[in-house]
Residue, then its C-alpha position, 0 to 999 in steps of 0.5 A: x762482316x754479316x749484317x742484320x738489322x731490327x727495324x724499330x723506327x727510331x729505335x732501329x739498329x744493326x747486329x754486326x757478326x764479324x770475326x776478328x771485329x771488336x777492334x773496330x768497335x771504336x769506329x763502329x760507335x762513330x758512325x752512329x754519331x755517339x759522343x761524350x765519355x764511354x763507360x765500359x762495363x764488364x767483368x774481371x773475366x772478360x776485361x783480362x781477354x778483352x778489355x784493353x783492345x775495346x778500350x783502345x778501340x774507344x781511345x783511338x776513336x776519340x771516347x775517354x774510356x772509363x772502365x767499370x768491373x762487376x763481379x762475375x755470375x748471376x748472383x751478383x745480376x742484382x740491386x748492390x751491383x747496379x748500385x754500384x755500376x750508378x756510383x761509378x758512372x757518377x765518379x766518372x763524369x758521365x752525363x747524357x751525351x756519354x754511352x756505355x758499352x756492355x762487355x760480356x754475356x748476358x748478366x753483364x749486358x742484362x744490367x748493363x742495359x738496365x742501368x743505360x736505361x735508368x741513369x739520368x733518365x736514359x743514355x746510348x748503350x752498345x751490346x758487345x757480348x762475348x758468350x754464346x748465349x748473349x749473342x743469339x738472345x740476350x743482347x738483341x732486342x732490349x730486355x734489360x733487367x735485375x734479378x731479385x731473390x724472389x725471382x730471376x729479371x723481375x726488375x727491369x726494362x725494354x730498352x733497345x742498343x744502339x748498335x750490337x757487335x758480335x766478334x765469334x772470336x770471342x767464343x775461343x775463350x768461352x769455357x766448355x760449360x757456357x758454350x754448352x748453355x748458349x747452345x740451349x737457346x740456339x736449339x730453342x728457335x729450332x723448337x719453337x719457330x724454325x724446324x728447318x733450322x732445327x734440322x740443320x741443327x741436327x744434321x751439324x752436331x758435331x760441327x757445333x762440338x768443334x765449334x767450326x767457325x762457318x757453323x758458328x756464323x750460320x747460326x748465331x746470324x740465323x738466330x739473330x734474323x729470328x730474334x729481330x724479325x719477332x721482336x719488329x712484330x712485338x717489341x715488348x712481348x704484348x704476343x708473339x714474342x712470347x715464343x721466345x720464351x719457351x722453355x724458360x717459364x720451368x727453366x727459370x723456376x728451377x735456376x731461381x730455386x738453384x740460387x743462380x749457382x748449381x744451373x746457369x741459364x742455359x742448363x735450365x732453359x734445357x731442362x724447361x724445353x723437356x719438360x715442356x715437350x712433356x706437357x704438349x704430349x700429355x696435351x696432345x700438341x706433341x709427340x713423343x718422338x718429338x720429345x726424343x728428338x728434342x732430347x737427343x739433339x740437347x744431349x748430343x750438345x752435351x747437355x743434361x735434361x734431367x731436372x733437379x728434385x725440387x720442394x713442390x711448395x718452393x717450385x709452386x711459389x717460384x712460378x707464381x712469381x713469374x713474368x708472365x703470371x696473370x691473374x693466377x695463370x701464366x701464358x705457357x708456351x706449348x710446342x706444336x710438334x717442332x717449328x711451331x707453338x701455341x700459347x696456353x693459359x696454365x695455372x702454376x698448379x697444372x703445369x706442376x702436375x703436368x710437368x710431374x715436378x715436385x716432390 
């Protein structure tokens, strides 16, 4: 077991990384003093490989278990579902003194989190995030959140776990197509804050085709130490964790005007990594031999980079909606070279026509 821990005060909490751990997910909440009934949220996927060894764990420990399935995709991150999720923690019993634990990747720990923070005016919750991408980003550092069909997360709220238990056994399970997205947002930390780590990267393709369990544990902990020492710095993306957003502004354009189907996250955090590489050439932050780096180490991982046709209005009214939007500019983060970033205020209008989107 590797341990790394976000220190937030009374909000603190450990990231475990284990193999073979989810069957002391029981004693894991023990210790933290959780009580009262667990609700496990998850979906049909991961409740048939999962679900009864962390029910039994919860069971053994001494938790009445209730289990709550929502539908499997991010179409289904939204308002109906969460509806849904609050009828059934209701049905169960649960009060103030209960928990949830989020069984899953990110959509599922995304809205689990939102509806941990948002019933009965806020309860414990626990990440256990079975895909790649949950375990380096989503399921650290408290962004939990709804998506709306005007816009991906635009409902939502920090609200940190009490504890996120990592078991990279999970991974095993994990079809092709997810592993390769999760992969995108590992290569992201690479890009914008660690070159080292970016070099590794490189050096370790296809140990990270083979999913090697020693090269999994390396990065997915590296990317965990990344992900909380930015967010000790700014928990709720007041600066620097910003640059944990590259990529995404493109990216999140583009799988919002995909309707959440034909890209998943990572696909498009991919392609806005290009894109946005692109635009620091043509802004002088970059080089171009940067930009084939970044390109042939994402392709190496068996992910595509090239975007989409796309309606120039749809894409332009897409960003205009975007997070981090702010009187007519959105704070777009810009690669400076490989391991480092800036933050440049873009309106939506020049990074179409720097990205050369849009048709």
């Amino acid at each position: 077991m590797s341990v790394v821990t976000v220190n937030l005060g009374e909000s603190s909490y450990d990231i475990q990384i284990g193999s073979g751990s989810l069957p002391a997910l029981g004693r894991s909440c023990a210790s933290l003093g959780l009580t009262g009934r667990a609700a496990v949220v998850t979906n049909p996927t991961v409740n048939a490989l999962y679900g009864d060894t962390v029910r039994r764990s919860l069971a053994d420990a001494g938790y009445p278990v209730t289990l709550i399935e929502m539908p499997d995709g991010e179409e289904f991150k939204n308002a109906a579902t969460l509806g849904s999720v609050y009828d059934a923690l209701i049905a169960a019993g649960m009060d103030r003194r209960s928990f949830i634990v989020a069984l899953g990747g990110g959509v599922v720990g995304d809205l689990a989190g939102f509806a941990a923070a948002t019933f009965m005016r806020g309860i414990p919750f626990v990440q256990v995030p079975t895909t790649l991408l949950a375990q380096v980003d989503s399921s650290v550092g408290g962004k939990t959140a709804i998506d709306h069909p005007q816009g991906k997360n635009l409902i939502g709220a920090f609200y940190q776990p009490r504890l996120v238990l990592i078991d990279v056994d999970t991974l095993a399970t994990l079809p092709q197509r997810e592993y390769r997205a999760g992969l995108a947002e590992v290569v992201k930390y690479g890009v914008a804050i660690d070159g080292p780590f970016f070099e590794y990267l490189e050096q370790n393709v296809d140990a990270l085709q083979a999913m090697e369990r020693e090269c999994l544990m390396t990065i997915i902990r590296r990317c965990c130490e990344l992900k909380a020492r930015v967010v000790e710095l700014d928990e709720k993306e007041a600066g620097p964790r910003e640059a944990l957003n590259y990529g995404h502004t493109l990216g999140h354009a583009l799988e919002t005007l995909a309707g959440y189907r034909s890209l998943v996250h990572g696909e498009a955090v991919a392609i806005g990594m290009v894109l946005a590489a692109r635009i620091c050439v043509r802004r002088g932050e970059c080089g171009d031999d940067d930009v084939a780096r970044i390109a042939a180490l994402l392709g190496g991982l068996g992910l595509s980079v090239a975007p989409p046709a796309v309606e120039r209005t749809r894409l332009l009214d897409a960003l205009l909606k975007d997070k981090k939007s702010r009187a007519g500019t959105i704070n777009f983060i810009c690669n400076q070279g490989i391991g480092n970033y800036t933050v440049a205020q873009l309106s939506p209008e020049e990074l179409l026509a720097l990205s050369g989107l849009g048709v």
